[in-house]
PDB file of N, H, CA, C and O in Angstrom:
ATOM      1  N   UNK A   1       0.838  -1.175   0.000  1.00  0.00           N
ATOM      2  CA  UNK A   1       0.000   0.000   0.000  1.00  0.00           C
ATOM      3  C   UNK A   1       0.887   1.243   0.000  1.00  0.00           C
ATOM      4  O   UNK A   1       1.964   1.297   0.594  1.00  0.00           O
ATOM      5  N   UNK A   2       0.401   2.148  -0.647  1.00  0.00           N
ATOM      6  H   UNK A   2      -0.474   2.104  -1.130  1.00  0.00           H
ATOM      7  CA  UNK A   2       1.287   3.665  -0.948  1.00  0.00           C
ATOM      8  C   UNK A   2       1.197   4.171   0.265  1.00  0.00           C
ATOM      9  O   UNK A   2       0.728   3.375   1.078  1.00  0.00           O
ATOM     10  N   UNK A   3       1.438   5.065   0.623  1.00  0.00           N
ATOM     11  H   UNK A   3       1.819   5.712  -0.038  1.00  0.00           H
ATOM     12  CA  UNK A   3       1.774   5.962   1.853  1.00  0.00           C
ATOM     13  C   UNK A   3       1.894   7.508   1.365  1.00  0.00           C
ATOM     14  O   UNK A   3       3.007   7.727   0.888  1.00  0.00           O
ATOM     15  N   UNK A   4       1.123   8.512   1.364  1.00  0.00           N
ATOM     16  H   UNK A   4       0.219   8.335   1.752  1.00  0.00           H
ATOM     17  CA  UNK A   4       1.102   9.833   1.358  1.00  0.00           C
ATOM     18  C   UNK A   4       0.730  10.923   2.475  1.00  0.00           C
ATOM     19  O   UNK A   4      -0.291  11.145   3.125  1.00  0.00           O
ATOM     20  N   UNK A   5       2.248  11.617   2.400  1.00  0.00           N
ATOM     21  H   UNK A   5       3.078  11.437   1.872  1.00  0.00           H
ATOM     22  CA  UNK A   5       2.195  12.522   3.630  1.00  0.00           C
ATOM     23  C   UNK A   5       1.381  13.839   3.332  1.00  0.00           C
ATOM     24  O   UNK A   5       1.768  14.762   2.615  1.00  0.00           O
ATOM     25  N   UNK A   6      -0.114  13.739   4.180  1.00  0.00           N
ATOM     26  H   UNK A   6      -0.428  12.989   4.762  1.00  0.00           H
ATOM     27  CA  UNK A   6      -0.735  14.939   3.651  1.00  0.00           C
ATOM     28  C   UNK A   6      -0.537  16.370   3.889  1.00  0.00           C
ATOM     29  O   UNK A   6      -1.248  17.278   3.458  1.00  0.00           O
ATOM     30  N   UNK A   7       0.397  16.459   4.546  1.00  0.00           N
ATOM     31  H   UNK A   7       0.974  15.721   4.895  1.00  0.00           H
ATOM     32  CA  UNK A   7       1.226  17.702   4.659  1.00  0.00           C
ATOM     33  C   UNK A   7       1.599  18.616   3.377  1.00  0.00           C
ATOM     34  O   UNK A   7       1.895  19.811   3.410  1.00  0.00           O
ATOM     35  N   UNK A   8       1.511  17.737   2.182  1.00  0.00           N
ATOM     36  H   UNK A   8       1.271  16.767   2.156  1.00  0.00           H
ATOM     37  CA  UNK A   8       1.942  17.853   1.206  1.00  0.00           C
ATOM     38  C   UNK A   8       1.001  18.445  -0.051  1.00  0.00           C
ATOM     39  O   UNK A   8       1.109  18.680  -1.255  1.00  0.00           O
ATOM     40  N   UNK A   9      -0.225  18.549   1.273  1.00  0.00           N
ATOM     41  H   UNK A   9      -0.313  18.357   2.251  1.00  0.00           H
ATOM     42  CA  UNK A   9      -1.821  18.520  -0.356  1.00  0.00           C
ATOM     43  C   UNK A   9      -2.663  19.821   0.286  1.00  0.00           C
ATOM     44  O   UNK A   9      -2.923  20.074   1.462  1.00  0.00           O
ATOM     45  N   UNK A  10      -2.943  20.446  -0.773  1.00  0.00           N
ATOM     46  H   UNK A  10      -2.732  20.241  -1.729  1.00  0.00           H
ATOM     47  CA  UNK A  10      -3.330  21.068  -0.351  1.00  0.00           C
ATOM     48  C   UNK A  10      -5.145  21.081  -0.139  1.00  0.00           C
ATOM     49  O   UNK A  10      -5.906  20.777  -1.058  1.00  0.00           O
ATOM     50  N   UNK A  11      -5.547  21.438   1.061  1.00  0.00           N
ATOM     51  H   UNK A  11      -4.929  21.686   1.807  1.00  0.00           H
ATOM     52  CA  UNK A  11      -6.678  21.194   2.147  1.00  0.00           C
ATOM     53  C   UNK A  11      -7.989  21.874   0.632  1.00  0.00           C
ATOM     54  O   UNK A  11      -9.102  21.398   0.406  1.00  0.00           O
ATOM     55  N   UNK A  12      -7.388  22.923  -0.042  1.00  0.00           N
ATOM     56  H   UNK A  12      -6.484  23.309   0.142  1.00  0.00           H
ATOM     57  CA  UNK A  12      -9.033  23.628  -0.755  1.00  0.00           C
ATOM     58  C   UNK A  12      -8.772  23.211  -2.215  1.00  0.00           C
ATOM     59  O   UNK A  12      -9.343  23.940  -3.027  1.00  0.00           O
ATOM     60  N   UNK A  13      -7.924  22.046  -2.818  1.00  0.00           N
ATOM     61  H   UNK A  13      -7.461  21.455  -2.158  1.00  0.00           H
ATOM     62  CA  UNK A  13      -7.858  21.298  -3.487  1.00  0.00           C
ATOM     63  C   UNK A  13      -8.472  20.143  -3.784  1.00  0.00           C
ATOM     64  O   UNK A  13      -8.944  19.710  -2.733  1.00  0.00           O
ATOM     65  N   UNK A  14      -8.812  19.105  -5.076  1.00  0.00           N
ATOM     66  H   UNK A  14      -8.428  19.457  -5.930  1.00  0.00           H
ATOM     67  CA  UNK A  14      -9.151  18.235  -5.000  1.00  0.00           C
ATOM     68  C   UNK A  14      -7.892  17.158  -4.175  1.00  0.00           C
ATOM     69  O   UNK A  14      -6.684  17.173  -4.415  1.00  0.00           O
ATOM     70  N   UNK A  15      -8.576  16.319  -3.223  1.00  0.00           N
ATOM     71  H   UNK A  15      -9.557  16.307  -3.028  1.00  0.00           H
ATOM     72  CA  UNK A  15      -7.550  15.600  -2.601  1.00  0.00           C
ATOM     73  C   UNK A  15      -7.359  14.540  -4.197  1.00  0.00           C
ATOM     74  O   UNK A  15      -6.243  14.541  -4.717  1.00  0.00           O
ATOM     75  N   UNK A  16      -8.473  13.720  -4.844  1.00  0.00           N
ATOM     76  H   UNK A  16      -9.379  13.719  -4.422  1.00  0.00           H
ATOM     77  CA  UNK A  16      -8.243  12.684  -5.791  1.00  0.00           C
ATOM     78  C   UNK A  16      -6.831  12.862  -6.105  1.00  0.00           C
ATOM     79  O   UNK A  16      -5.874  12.125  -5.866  1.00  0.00           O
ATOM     80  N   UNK A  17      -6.902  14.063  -6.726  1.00  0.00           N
ATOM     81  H   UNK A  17      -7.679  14.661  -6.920  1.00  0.00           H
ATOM     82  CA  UNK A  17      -5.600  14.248  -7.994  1.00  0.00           C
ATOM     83  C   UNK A  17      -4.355  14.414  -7.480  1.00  0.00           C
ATOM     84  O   UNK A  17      -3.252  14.030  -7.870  1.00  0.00           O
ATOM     85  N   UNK A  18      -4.752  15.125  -6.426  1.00  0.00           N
ATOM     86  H   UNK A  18      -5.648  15.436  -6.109  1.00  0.00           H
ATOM     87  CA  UNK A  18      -2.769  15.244  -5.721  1.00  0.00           C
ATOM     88  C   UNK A  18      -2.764  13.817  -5.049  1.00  0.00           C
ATOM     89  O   UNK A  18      -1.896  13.197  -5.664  1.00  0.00           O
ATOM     90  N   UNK A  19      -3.136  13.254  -4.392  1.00  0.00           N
ATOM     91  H   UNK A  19      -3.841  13.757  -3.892  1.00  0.00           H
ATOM     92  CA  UNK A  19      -3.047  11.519  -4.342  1.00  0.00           C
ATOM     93  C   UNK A  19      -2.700  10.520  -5.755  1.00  0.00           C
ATOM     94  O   UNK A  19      -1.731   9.770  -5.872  1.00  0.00           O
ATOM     95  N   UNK A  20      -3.689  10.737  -6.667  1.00  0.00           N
ATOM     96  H   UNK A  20      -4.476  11.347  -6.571  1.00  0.00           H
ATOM     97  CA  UNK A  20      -3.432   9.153  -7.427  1.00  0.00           C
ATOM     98  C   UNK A  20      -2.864  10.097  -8.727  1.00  0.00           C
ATOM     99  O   UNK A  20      -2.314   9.458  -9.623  1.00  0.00           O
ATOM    100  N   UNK A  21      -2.954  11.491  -8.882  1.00  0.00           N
ATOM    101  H   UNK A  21      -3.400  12.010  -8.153  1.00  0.00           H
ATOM    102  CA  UNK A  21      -2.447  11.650 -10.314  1.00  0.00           C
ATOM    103  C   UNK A  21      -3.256  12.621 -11.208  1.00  0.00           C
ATOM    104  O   UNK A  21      -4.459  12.772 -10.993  1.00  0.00           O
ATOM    105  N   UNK A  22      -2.694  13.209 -12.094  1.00  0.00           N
ATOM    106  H   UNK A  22      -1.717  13.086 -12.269  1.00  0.00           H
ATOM    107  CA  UNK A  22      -3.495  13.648 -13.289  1.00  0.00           C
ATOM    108  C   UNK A  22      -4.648  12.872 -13.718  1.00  0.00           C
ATOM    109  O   UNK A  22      -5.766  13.243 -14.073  1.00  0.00           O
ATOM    110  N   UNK A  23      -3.904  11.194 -13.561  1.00  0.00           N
ATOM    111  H   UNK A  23      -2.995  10.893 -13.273  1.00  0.00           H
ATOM    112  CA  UNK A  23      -4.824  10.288 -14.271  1.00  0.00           C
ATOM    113  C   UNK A  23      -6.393  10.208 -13.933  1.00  0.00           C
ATOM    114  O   UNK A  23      -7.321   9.998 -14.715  1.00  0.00           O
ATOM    115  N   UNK A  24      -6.442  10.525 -11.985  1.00  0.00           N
ATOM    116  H   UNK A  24      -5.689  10.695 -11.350  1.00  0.00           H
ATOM    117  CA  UNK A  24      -7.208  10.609 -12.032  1.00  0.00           C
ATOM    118  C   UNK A  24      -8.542  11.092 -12.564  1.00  0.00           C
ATOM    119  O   UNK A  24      -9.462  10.274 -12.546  1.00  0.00           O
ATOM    120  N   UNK A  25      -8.791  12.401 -13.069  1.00  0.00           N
ATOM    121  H   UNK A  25      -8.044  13.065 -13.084  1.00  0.00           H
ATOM    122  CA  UNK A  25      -9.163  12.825 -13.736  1.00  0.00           C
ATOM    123  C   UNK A  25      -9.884  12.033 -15.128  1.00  0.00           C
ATOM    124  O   UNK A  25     -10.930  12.208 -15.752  1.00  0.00           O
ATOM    125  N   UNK A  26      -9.018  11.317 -15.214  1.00  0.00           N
ATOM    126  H   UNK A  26      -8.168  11.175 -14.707  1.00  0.00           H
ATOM    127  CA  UNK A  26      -9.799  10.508 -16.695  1.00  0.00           C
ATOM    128  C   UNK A  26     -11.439  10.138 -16.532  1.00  0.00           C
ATOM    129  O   UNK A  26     -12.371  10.599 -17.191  1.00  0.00           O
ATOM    130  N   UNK A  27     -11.470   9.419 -15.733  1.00  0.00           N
ATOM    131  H   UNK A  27     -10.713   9.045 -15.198  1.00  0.00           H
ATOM    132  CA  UNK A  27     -13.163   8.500 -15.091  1.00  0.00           C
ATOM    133  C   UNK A  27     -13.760   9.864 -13.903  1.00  0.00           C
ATOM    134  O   UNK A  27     -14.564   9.452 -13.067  1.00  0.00           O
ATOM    135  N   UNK A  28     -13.402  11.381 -13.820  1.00  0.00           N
ATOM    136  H   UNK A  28     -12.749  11.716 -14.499  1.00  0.00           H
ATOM    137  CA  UNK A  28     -13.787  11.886 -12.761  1.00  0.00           C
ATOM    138  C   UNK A  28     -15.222  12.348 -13.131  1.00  0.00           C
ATOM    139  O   UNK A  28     -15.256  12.845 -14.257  1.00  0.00           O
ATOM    140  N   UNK A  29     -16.441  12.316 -12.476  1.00  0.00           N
ATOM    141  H   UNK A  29     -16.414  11.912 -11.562  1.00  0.00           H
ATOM    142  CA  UNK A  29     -17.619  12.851 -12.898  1.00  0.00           C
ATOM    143  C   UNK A  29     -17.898  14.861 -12.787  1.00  0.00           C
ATOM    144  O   UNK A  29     -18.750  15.612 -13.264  1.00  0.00           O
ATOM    145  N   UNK A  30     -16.623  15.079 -11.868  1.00  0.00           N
ATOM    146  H   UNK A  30     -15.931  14.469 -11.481  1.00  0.00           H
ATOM    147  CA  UNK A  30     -16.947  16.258 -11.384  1.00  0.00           C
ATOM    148  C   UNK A  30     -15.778  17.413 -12.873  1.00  0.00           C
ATOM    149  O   UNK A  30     -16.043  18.596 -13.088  1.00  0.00           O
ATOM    150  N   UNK A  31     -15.078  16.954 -13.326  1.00  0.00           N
ATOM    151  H   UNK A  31     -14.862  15.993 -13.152  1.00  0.00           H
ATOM    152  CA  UNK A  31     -14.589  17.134 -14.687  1.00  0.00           C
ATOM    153  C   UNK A  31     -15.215  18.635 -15.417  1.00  0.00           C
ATOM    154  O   UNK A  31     -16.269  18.419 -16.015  1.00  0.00           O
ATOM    155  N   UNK A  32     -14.880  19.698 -15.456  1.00  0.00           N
ATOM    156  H   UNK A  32     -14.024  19.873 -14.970  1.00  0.00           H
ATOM    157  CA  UNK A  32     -15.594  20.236 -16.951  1.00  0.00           C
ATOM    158  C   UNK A  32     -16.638  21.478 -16.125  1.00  0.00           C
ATOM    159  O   UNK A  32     -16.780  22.665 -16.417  1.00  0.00           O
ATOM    160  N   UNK A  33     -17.338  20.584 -14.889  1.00  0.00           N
ATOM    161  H   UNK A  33     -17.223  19.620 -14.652  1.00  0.00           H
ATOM    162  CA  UNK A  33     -18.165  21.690 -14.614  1.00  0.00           C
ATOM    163  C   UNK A  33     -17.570  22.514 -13.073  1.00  0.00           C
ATOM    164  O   UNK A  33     -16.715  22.030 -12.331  1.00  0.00           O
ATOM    165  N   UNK A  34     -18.131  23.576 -12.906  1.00  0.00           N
ATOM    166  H   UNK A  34     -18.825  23.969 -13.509  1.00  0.00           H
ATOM    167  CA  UNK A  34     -17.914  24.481 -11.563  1.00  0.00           C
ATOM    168  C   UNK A  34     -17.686  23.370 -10.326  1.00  0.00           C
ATOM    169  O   UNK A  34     -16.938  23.999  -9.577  1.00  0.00           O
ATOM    170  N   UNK A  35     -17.847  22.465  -9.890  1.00  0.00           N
ATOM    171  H   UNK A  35     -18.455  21.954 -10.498  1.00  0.00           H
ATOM    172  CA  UNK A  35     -17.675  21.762  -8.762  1.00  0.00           C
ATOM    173  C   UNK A  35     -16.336  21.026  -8.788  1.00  0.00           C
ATOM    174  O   UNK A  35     -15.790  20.801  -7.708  1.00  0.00           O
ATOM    175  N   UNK A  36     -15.635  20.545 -10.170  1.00  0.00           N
ATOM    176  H   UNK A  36     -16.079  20.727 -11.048  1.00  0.00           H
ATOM    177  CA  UNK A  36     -14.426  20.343  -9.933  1.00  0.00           C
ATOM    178  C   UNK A  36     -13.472  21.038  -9.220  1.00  0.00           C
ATOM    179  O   UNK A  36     -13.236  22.153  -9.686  1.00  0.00           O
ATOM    180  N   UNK A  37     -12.793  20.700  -8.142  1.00  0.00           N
ATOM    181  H   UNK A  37     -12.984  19.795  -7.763  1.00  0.00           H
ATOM    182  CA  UNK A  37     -11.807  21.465  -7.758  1.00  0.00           C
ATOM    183  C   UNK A  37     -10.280  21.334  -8.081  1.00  0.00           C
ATOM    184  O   UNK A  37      -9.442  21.812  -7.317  1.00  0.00           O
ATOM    185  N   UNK A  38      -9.967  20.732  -9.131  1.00  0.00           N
ATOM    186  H   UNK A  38     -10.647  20.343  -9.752  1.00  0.00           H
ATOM    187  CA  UNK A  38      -8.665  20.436  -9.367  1.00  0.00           C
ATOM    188  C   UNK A  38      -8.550  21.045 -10.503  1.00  0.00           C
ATOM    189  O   UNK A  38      -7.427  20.920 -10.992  1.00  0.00           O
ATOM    190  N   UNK A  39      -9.489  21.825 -11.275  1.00  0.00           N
ATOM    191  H   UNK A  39     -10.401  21.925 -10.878  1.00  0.00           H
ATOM    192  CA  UNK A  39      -8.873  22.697 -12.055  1.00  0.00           C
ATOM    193  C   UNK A  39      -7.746  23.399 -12.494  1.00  0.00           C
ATOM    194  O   UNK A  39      -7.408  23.624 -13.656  1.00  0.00           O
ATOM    195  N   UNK A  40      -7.038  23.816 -11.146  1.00  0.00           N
ATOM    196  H   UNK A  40      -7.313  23.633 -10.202  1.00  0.00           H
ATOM    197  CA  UNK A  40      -5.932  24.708 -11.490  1.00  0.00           C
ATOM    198  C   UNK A  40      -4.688  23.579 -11.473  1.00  0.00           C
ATOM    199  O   UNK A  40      -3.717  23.550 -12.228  1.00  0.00           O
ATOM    200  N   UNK A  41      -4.944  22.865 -10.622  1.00  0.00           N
ATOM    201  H   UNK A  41      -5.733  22.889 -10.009  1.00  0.00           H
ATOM    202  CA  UNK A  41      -3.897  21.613 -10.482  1.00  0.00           C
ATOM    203  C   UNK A  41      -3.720  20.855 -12.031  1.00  0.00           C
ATOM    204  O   UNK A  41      -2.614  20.569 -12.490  1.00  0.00           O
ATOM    205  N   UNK A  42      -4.696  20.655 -12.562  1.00  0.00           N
ATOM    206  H   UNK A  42      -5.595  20.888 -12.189  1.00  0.00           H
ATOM    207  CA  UNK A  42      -4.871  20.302 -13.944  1.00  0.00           C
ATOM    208  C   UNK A  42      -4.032  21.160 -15.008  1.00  0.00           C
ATOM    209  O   UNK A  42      -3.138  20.725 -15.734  1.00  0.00           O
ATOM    210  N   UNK A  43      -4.537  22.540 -14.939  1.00  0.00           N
ATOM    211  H   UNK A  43      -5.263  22.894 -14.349  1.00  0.00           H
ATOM    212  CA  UNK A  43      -3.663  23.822 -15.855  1.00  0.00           C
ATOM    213  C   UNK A  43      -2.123  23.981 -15.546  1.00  0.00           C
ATOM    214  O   UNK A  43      -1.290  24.061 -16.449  1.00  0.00           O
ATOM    215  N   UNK A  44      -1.794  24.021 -14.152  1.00  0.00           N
ATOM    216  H   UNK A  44      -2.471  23.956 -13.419  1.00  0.00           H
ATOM    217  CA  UNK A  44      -0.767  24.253 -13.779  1.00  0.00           C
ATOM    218  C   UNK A  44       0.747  23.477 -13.368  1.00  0.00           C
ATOM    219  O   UNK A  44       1.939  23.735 -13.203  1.00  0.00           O
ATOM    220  N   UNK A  45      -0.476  22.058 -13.326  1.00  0.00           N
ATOM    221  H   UNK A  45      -1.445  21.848 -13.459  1.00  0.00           H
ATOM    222  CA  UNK A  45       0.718  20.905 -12.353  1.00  0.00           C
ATOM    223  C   UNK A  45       0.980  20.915 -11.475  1.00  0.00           C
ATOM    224  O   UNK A  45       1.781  20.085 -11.046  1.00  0.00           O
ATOM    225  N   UNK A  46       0.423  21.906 -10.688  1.00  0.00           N
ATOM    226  H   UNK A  46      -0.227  22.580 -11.037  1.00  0.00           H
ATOM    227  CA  UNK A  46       1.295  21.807  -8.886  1.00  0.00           C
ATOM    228  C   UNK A  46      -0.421  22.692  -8.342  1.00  0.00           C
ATOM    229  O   UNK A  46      -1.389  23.312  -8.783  1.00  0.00           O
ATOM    230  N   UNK A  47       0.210  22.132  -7.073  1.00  0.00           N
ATOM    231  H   UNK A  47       0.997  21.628  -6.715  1.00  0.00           H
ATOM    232  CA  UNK A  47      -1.204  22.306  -6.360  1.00  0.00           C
ATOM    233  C   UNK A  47      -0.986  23.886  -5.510  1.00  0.00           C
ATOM    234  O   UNK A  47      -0.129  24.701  -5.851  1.00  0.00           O
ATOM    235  N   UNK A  48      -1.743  24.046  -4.608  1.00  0.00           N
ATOM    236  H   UNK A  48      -2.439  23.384  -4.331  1.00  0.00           H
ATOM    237  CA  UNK A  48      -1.611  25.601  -4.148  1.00  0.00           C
ATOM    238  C   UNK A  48      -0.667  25.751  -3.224  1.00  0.00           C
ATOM    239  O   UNK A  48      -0.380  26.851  -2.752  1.00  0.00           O
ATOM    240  N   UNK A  49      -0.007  24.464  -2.832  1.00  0.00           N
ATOM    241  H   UNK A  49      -0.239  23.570  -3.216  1.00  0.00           H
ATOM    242  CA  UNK A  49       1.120  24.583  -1.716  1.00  0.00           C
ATOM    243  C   UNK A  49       2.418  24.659  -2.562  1.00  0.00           C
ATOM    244  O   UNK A  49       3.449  24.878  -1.926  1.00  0.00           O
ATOM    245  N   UNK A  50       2.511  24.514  -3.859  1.00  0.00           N
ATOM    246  H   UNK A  50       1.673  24.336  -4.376  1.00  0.00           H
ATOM    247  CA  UNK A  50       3.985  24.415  -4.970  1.00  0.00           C
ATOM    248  C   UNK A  50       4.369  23.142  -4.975  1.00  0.00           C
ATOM    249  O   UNK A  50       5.585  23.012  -5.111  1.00  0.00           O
ATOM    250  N   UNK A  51       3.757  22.154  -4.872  1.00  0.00           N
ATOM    251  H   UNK A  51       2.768  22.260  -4.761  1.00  0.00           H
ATOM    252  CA  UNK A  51       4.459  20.313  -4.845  1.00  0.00           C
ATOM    253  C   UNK A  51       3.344  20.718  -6.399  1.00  0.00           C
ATOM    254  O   UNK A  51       2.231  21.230  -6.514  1.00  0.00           O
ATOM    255  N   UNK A  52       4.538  20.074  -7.555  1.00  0.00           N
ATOM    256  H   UNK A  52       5.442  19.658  -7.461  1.00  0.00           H
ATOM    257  CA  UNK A  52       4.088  19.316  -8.261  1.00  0.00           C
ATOM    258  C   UNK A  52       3.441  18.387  -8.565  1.00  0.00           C
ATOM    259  O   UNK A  52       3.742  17.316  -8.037  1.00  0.00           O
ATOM    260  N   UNK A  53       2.478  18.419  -9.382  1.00  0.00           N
ATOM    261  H   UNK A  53       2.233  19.288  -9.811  1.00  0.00           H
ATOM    262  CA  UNK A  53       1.100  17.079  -9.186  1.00  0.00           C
ATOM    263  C   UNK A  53       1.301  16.027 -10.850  1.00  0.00           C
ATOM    264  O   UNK A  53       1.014  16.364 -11.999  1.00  0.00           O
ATOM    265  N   UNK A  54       1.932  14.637 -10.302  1.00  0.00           N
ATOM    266  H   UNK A  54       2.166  14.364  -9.369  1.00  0.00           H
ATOM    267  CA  UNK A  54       2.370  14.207 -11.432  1.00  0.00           C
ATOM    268  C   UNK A  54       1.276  13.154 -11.969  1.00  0.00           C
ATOM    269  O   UNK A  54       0.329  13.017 -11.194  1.00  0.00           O
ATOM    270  N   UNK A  55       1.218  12.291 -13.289  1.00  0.00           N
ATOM    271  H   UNK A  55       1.987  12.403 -13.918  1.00  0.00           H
ATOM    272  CA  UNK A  55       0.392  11.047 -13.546  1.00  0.00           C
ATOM    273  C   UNK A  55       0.437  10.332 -12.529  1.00  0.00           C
ATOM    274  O   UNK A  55      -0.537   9.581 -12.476  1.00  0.00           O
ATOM    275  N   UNK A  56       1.356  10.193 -11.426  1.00  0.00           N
ATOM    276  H   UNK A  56       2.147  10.803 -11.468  1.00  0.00           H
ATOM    277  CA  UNK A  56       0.567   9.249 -10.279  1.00  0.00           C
ATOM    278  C   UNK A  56       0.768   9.804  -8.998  1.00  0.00           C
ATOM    279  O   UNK A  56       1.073   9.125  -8.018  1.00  0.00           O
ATOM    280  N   UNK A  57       0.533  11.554  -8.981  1.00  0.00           N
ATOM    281  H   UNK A  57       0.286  12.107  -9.777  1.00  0.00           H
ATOM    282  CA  UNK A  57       0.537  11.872  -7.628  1.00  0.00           C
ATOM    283  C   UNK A  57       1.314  12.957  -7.386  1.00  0.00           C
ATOM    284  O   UNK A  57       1.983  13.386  -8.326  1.00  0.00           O
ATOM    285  N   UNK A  58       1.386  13.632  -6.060  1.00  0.00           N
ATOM    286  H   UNK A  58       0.843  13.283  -5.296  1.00  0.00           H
ATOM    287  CA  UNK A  58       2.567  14.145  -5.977  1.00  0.00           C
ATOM    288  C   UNK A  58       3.588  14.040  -5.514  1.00  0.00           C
ATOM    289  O   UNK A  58       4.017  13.223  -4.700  1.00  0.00           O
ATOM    290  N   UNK A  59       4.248  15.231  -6.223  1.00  0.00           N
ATOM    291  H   UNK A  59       3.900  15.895  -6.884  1.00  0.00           H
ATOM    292  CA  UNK A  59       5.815  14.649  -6.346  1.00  0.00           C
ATOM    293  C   UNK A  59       6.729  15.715  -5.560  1.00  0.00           C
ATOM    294  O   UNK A  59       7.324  16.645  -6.104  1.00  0.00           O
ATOM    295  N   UNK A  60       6.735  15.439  -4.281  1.00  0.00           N
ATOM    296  H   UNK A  60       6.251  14.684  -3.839  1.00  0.00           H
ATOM    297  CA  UNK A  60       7.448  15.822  -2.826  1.00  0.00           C
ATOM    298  C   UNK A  60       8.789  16.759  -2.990  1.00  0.00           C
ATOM    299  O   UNK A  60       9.110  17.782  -2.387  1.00  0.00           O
ATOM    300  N   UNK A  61       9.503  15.970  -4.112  1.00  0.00           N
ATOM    301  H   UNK A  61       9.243  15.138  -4.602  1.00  0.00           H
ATOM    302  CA  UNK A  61      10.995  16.689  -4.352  1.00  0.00           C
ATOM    303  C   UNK A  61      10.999  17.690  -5.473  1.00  0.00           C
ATOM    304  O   UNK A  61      12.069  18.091  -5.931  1.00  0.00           O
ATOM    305  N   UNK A  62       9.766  18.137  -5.964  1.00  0.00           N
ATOM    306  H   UNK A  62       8.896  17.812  -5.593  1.00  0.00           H
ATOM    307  CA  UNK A  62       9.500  19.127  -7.082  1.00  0.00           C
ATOM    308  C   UNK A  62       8.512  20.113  -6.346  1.00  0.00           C
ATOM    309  O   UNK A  62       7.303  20.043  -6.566  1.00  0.00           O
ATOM    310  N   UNK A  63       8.971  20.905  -5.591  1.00  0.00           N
ATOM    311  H   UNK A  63       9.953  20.963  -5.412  1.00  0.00           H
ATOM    312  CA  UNK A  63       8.531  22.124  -4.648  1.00  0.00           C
ATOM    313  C   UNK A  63       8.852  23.302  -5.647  1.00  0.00           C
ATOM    314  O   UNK A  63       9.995  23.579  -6.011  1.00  0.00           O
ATOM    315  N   UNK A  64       7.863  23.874  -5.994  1.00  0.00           N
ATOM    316  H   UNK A  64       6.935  23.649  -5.699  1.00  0.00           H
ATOM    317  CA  UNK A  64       8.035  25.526  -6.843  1.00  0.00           C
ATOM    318  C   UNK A  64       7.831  26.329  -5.808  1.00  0.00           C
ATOM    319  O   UNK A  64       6.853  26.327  -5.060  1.00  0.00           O
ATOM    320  N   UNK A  65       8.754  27.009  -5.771  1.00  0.00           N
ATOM    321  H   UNK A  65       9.549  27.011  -6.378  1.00  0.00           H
ATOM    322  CA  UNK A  65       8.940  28.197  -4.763  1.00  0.00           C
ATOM    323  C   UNK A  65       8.015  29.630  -5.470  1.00  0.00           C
ATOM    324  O   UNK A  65       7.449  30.375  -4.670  1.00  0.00           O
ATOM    325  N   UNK A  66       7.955  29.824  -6.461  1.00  0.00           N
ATOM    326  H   UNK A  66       8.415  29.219  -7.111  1.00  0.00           H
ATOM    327  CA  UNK A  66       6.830  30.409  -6.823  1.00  0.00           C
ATOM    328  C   UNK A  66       5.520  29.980  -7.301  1.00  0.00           C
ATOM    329  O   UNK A  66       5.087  30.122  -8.444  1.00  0.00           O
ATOM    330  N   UNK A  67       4.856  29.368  -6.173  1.00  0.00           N
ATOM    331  H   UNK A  67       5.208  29.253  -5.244  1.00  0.00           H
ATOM    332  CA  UNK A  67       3.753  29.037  -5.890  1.00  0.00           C
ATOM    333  C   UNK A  67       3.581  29.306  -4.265  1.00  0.00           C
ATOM    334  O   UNK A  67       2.447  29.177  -3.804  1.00  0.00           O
ATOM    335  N   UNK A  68       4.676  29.680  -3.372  1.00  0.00           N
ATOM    336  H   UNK A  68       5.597  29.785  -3.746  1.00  0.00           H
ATOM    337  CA  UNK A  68       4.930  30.168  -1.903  1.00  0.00           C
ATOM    338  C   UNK A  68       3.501  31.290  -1.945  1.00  0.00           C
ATOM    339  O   UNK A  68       3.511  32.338  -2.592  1.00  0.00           O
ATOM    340  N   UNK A  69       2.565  30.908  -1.288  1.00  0.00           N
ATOM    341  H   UNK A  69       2.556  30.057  -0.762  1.00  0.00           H
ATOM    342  CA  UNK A  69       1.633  32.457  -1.122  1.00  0.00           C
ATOM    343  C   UNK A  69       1.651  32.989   0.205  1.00  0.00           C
ATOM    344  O   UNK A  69       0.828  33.869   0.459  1.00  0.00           O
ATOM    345  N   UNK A  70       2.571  32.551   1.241  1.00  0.00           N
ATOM    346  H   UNK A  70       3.240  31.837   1.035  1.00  0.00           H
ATOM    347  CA  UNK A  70       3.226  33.026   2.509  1.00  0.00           C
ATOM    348  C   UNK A  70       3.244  34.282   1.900  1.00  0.00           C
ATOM    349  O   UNK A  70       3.303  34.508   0.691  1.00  0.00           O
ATOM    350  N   UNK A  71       3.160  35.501   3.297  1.00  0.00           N
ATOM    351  H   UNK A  71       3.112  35.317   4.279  1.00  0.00           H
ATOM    352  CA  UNK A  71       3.766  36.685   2.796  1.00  0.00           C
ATOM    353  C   UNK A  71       4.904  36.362   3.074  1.00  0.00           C
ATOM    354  O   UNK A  71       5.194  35.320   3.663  1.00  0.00           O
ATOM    355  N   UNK A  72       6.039  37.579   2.521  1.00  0.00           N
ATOM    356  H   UNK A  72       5.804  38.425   2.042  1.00  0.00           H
ATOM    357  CA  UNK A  72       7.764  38.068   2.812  1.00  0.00           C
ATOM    358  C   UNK A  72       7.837  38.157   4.136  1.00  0.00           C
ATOM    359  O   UNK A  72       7.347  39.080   4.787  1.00  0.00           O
ATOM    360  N   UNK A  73       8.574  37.011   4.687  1.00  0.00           N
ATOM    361  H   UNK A  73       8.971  36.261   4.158  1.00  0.00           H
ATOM    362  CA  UNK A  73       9.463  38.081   6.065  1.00  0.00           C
ATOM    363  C   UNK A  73      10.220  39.314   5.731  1.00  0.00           C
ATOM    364  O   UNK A  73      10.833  39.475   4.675  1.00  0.00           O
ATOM    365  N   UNK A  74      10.136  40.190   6.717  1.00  0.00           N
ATOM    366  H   UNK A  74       9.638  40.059   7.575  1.00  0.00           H
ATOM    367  CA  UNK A  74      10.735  41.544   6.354  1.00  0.00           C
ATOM    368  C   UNK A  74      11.841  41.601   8.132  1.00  0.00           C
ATOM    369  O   UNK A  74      12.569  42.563   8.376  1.00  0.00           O
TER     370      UNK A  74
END
């Protein structure tokens, strides 16, 4: 069995897709209309925390630092 640290997903995201993948998406019913929430994860590849969202999930060691929506320490 896989093991995913949800530290890693982001909470106002679809959980499906940052778990099993883009792929998921293929068989998803929520797809196309306003209730999907993985939209941007779909357009973009990485979810709202900056982990990249790959065909089977995400991918922990591909962190985009511009996707950080922390403000600046000053």
């Amino acid at each position: 069995m896989r093991k995913v640290d949800t530290s890693y997903l982001s909470h106002d995201e679809c959980w499906g897709v940052q778990i099993n993948g883009l792929k998921h998406c293929q068989n998803c019913k929520w797809i196309g209309i306003s209730a999907c929430e993985g939209q941007n994860v779909r357009h973009t590849g990485y979810n709202s925390k900056g982990y990249r969202i790959g065909d089977e999930g995400v991918i922990p060691e591909d962190y985009n630092l511009n996707f950080d929506k922390s403000p600046a320490v000053q």
